[in-house]
C-alpha positions in Angstrom: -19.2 0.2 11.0 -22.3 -1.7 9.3 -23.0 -2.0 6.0 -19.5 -0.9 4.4 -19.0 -0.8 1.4 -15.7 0.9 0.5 -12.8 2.1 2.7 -10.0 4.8 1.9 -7.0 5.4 3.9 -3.8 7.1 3.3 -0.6 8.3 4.7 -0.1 5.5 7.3 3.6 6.2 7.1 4.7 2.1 8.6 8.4 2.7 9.3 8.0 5.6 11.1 8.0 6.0 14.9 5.2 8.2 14.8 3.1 5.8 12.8 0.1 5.0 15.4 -0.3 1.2 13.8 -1.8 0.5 17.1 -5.1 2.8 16.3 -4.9 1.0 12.9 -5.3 -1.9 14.2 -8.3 -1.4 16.0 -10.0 -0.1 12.9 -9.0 -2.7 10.6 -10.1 -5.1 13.6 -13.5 -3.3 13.6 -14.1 -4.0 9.9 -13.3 -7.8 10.4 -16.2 -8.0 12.9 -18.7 -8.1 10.4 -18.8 -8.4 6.3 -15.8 -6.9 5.2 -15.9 -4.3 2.5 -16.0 -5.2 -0.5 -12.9 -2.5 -1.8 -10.2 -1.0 0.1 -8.3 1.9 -1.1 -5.0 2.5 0.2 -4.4 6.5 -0.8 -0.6 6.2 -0.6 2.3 6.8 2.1 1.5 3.5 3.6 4.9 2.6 4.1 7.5 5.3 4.7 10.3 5.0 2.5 12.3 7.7 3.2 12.7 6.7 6.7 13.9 3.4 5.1 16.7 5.8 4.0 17.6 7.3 7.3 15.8 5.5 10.3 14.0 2.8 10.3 11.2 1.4 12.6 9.6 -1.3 12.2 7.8 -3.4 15.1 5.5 -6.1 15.3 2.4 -3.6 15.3 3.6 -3.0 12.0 3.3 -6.7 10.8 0.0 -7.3 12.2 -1.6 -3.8 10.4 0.0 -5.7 7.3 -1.9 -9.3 8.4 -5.0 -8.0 8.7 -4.7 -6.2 5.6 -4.3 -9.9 4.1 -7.3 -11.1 6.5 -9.7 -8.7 5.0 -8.2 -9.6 1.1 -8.8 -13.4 1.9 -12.3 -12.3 3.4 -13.3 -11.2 -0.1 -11.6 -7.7 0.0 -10.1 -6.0 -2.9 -7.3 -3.7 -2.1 -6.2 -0.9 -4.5 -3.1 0.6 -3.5 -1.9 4.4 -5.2 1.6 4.9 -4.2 2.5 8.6 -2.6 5.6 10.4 -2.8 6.8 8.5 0.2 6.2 5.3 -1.1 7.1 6.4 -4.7 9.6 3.6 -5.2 6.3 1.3 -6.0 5.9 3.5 -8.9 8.8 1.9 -11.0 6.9 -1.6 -11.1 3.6 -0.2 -12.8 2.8 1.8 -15.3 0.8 5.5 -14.5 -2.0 4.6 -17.2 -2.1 1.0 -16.8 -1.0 0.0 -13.4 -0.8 -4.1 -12.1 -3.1 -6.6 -10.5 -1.6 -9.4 -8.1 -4.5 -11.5 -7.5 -7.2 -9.5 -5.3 -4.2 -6.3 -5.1 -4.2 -3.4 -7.7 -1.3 -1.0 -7.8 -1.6 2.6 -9.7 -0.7 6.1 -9.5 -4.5 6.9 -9.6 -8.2 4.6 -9.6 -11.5 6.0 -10.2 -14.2 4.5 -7.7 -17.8 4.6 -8.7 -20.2 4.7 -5.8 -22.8 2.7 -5.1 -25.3 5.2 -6.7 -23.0 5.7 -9.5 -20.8 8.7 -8.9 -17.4 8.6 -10.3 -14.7 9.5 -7.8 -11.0 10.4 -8.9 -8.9 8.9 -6.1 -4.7 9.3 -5.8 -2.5 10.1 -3.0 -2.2 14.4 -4.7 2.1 14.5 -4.5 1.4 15.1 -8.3 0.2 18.2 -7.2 2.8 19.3 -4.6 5.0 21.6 -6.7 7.5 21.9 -4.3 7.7 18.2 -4.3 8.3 18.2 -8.1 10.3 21.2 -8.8 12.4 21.1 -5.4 12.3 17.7 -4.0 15.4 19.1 -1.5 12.6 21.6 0.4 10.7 18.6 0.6 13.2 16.4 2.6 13.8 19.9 4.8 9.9 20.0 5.2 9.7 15.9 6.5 13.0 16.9 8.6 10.7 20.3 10.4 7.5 17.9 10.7 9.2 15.0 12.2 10.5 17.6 14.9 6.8 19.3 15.2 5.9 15.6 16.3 8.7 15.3 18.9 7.4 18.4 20.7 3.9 17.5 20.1 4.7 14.3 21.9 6.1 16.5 24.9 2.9 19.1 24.5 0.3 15.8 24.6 2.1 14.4 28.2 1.7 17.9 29.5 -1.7 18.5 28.7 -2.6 15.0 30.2 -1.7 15.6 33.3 -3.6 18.9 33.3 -6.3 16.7 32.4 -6.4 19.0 29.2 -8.2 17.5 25.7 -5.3 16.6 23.2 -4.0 19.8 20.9 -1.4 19.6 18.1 1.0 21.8 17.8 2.1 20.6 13.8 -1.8 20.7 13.1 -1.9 24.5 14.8 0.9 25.7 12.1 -0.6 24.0 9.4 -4.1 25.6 9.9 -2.8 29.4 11.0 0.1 30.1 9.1 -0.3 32.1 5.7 1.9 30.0 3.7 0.7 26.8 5.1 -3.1 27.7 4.6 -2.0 28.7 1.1 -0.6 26.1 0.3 -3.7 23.8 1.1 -5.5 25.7 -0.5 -3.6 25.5 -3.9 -3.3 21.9 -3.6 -7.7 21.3 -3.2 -7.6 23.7 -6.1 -5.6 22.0 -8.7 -7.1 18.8 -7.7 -10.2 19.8 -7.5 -9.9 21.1 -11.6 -7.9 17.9 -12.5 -10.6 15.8 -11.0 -13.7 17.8 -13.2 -10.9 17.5 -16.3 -11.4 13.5 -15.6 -15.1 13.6 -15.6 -15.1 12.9 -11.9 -18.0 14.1 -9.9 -15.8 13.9 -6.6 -11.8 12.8 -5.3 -10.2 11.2 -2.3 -6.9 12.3 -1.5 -4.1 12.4 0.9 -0.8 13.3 1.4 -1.2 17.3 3.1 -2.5 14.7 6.2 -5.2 17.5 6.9 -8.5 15.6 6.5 -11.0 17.8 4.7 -14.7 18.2 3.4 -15.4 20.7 1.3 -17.8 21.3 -1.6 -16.5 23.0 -5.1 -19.7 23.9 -6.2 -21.1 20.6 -7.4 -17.5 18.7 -7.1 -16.9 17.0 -3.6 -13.3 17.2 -2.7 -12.5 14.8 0.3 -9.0 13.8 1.5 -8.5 11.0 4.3 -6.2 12.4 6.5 -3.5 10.3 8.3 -2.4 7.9 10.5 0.1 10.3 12.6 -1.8 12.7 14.1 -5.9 12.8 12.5 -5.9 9.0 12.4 -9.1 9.1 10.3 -10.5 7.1 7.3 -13.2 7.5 4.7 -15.8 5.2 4.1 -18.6 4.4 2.0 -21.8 2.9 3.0 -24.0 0.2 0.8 -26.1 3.6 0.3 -23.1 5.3 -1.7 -23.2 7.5 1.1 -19.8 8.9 2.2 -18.7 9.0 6.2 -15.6 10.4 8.1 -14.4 7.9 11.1 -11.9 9.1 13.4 -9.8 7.0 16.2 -12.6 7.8 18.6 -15.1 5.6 16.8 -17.5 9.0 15.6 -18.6 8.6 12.4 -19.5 11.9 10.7 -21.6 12.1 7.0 -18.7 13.6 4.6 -21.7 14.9 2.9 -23.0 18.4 4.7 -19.5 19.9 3.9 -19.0 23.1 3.6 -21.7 25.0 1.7 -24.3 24.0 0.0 -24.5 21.4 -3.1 -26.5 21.5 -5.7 -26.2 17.9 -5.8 -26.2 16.5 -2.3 -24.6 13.7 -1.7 -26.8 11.0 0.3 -26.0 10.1 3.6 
């Protein structure tokens, strides 16, 4: 965690009981060991709104992930925050092509970040790209209703499995990787993105929202999404290099850069 330069993080989902603010703690107390980054981009779906609705949890883990977000901000930190569909109620206080600054805090529907060696990255949370989210919001709310009982049983799958002395497996992550409509429907989401993204002059994107963290090269276009804060618990950073790393919970750190297939353009690491 030396030499940071930019963090991104999405889908933290604070409110819900599966939020695991206690792993986001431990990163966010990582970062204030040292100089703290200079930006901080919040991808969306930090707070879950829709639990709000139905059932909320809120503990003090929760306040503390939101204290140390305030820590880093007073350590010189500028936080960015694009609101998700699950925190979409933020949207109403900004405008989509303007947004609004509160002292070191900017709010938006989309940012683009420019890297330290001057590439320009398209980031926003991606719901703008969820069709089934904009045509049938109702399939939606089924969707977070199946998820949210995927994490139950993953719950019981993950005590079973350590007990066996078995590595952790996820059952929600299994069906979103193997199923056909699942897998197509990742894949339709990179792609529109990924075309948006070159429409905005953008040489790369950070995303979230699908919480499936991803690297993968579009010929010369880097698509990257963060993950979440439920099951991946991973963030993106960005080294005083411009270079561009994957952290997960476990502390690995893993150059976003080598992708999948070549780049004609390789980004450093």
């Amino acid at each position: 965690m030396q030499n940071v330069r930019t963090v991104f993080l999405s889908d933290v989902h604070l409110g819900s009981r599966h939020c695991r603010s206690d792993l986001l703690l431990e990163f966010l107390g990582e970062l204030q060991q040292g100089p703290p980054p200079a930006k901080l981009y919040i991808v969306g779906d930090f707070i879950d709104g829709w639990k709000l609705k139905r059932r909320w949890c809120w503990d003090d883990r929760c306040s503390l992930v939101i204290g140390s977000l305030l820590s880093l901000m007073r350590q010189g930190a500028e936080i960015y925050y694009a609101a998700g569909n699950h925190d979409e109620f933020l949207r109403q206080f900004f405008s989509e092509y303007r947004g609004h600054q509160f002292g070191s805090i900017h709010f938006g529907d989309r940012f683009v970040h420019v890297t330290a060696d001057q590439r320009r990255l398209l980031v926003l949370h991606g719901d703008q790209f969820d069709f089934a989210m904009r045509n049938a919001p109702w399939l939606c709310l089924l969707g977070d209703v199946g998820y949210e009982l995927l994490l139950k049983v993953n719950t019981l799958v993950y005590a079973v499995r350590r007990q066996l002395k078995l590595p952790d497996w996820s059952l929600s992550r299994a069906v979103k990787c193997n199923v056909k409509k699942a897998v197509r429907y990742v894949s339709d989401f990179e792609r529109l993105l990924v075309n948006f993204g070159r429409a905005q002059q953008c040489e790369g994107c950070v995303c979230g929202h699908i919480h499936h963290p991803e690297i993968r090269w579009f010929g010369d276009f880097l698509y990257c999404n963060t993950g979440d804060w439920v099951e991946s618990c991973t963030a993106i950073i960005e080294k005083s290099n411009g270079g561009l790393y994957l952290w997960d919970h476990g502390g690995r750190v893993q150059p976003l850069a080598v992708g999948v297939g070549p780049s004609p353009q390789p980004w450093p690491a």
